[in-house]
C-alpha positions, 0 to 999 in steps of 0.5 A: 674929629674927621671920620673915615670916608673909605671903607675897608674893601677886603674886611677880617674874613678867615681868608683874608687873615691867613695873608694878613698873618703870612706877614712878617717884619722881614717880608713886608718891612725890610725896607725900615729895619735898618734904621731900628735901633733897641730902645725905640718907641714904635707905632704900628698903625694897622696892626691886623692881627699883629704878627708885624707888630710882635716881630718889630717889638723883638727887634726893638727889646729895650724899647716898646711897639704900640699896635693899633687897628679900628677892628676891635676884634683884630686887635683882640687876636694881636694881643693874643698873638703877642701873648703866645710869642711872649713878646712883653714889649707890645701893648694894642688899642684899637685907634682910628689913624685919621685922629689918634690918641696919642700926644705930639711927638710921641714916637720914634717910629711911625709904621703903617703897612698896606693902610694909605691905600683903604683911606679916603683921605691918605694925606691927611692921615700922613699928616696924623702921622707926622703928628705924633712922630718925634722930631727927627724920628721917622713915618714908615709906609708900604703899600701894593700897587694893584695896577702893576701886579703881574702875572704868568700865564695869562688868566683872562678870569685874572684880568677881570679879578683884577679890574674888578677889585680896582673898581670895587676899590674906588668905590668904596672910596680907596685907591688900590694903585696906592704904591705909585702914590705914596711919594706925592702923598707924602710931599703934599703931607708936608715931609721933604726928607724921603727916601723912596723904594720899591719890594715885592712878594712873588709867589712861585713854587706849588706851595706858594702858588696854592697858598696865593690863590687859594686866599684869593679864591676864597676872598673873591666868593666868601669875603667881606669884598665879595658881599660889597662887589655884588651889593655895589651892583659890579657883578654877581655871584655867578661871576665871583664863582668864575673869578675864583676859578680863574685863580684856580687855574693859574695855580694848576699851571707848573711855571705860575707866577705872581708878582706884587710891587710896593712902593715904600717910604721913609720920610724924616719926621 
């Protein structure tokens, strides 16, 4: 069984669980909801703490949406989550996407949101995607691409978070500009039907200005990342704290804002 290389830079801090949760169909899948129709078996790879998850199997009710996640303990909180919406078309298992437990051909639906670029072999796990995807069904793929955020106004401390985080990134065996990638990815897994897109998140009004930093402040001091960048020998936790102060500043600026590109895929199984 081929095991991960990469290792997962942001990890399950509470900070990084407010985005994850922040994460709906709509906002982060809008690009696959189209061709979703009730009856669908669906596979969300990556499902966090599964508020995708729940809002994909509402979407398919006469159908049913598989959750899986390596975190056992983010898979615990999706199944809760799941519970307490009364969502009873949703079941969670923790899976690894580099070897999955399931047979050929085993869903419509195969969905993986901001996945490929933690992996250190992403074609390979496109391939285990395919493999379990039916004939005819679809691979579903988002993810940011870190290299083309942009920001106003310019923050110099946001400049070095960012090329921190991609250092950081590349290191643990990732690759944060996954967005631009995913197409070649995707050809060298061997799809040829693909449609190709692009959507974003943007953060402007004061609340979503505090929100967007605030996490990233956080994550930057108190996260799994944060203890990976200073044991990795990339900076200290002095220089975290100035990071962190530099989203704080952005956010004290009346006209911030903050765009993430995705690329996004879908590709004919």
């Amino acid at each position: 069984m081929r095991q991960e290389t990469a290792v997962y830079t942001h990890g399950h801090h509470a900070s990084v669980l407010r985005s994850h949760t922040w994460r709906t169909a709509a906002n982060s899948a809008g690009y696959l909801l189209g061709e979703l129709t009730p009856g669908m078996r669906i596979l969300d790879i990556g499902c966090g703490p599964g508020t995708i998850t729940a809002d994909l199997a509402r979407l398919v009710p006469d159908g049913r949406v598989t959750g899986v996640d390596r975190d056992p303990g983010v898979v615990a909180r999706a199944r809760a989550h799941a519970a307490e919406q009364s969502v009873a078309n949703a079941d969670f298992a923790v899976a690894d996407v580099n070897a999955l437990d399931f047979p050929d051909d085993s869903f419509d639906v195969v969905h993986a949101h901001q996945v490929l670029q933690h992996l250190g072999d992403p074609v390979h796990a496109l391939r285990e995607m395919r493999r379990v995807c039916r004939p005819g069904g679809l691979v579903a793929v988002r993810d940011a691409d870190y290299g083309a955020f942009t920001w106003f106004p310019g923050i110099p401390a946001l400049d070095d978070w960012l090329a921190l985080y991609r250092r950081v990134a590349r290191d643990n065996g990732g690759e944060p500009d996954a967005g631009r990638r995913l197409l070649s990815w995707a050809r060298a897994a061997g799809f040829t039907a693909i449609t190709a897109t692009a959507g974003t998140w943007c953060y402007a009004s004061e609340a979503e200005r505090e929100w967007w930093s605030g996490l990233w402040a956080e994550r930057t001091c108190a996260s799994g990342y944060a203890e990976i960048a200073v044991a990795g020998g990339h900076t200290t936790a002095e220089g975290l704290t100035a990071l962190a102060d530099g989203w704080r500043e952005w956010a004290g600026h009346d006209d911030a804002w903050f765009l993430v590109p995705h690329g996004e895929l879908l590709c004919r199984a």
